[in-house]
Residue, then its C-alpha position, 0 to 999 in steps of 0.5 A: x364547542x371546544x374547551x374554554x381558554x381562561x386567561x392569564x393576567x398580563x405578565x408581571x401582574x398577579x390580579x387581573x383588573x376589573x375589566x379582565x375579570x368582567x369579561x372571564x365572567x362573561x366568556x364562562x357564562x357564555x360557554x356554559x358547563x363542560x360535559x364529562x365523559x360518559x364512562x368517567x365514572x367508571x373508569x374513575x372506580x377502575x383505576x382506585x381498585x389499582x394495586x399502585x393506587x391502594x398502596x398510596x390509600x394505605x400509606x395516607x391512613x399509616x401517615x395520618x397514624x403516625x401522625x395522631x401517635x406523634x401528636x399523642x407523645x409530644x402531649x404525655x411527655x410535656x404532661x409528665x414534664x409538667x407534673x415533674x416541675x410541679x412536683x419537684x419544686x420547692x414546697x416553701x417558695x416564700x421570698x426572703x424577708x427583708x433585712x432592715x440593717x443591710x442597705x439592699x433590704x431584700x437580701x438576708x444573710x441566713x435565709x436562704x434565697x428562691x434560687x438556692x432552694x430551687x438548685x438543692x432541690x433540683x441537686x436531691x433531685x438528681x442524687x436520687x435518680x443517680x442512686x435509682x439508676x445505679x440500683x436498676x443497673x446493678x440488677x441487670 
């Protein structure tokens, strides 16, 4: 007995009805299980001890550690990115008080606004680094 011919849904269809399925069911059954060949496993153990076929082995297992190192920087800079923002922020981040004598209430004339507080910090910030940079470059 040769190997079974599965059907294919009619065309223009993707699911085969109830009554298709039923009888791919049926005519599975019916066969029974393909035998296979006698030397198949060897051959199999054969053609993996291939150069071409190691090569392609190996190359999987450097992907894959490419991949976990990958993975590994994308987590360590959004941690130190993390850690610059907690740290590089405001110490006092307390929202201004209101004024009772201006009409907006929330604004005040001599505090200084979340905001405001945010870019000096971030302008010290970045004249440190410009500073730091100068220095290492002044060594070199």
């Amino acid at each position: 007995m040769g190997q079974t011919e599965y059907r294919i849904p009619a065309t223009g269809r993707e699911m085969m009805t109830e009554k298709e399925l039923a009888a791919l069911i049926a005519e599975v059954e019916a066969a029974g299980m393909l035998k296979a060949p006698v030397d198949f496993k060897e051959n199999v153990l054969e053609k993996t001890k291939r150069a071409d076929v190691q090569l392609i082995i190996r190359t999987q297992k450097m992907s894959r550690g490419m991949q976990l190192f990958g993975y590994s920087l994308k987590i360590g800079v959004a941690a130190a990115m993390a850690l610059f923002f907690l740290f590089a922020t405001p110490q006092d981040i307390s929202l201004p008080k209101p004024d009772p004598s201006r009409e907006g209430g929330w604004e005040s004339r001599h505090e200084e606004t979340l905001a405001q507080q945010w870019d000096r910090s971030a302008d010290e910030i970045t004249k440190q680094i410009s500073r730091l940079a100068k220095q290492w470059m002044e060594k070199w």
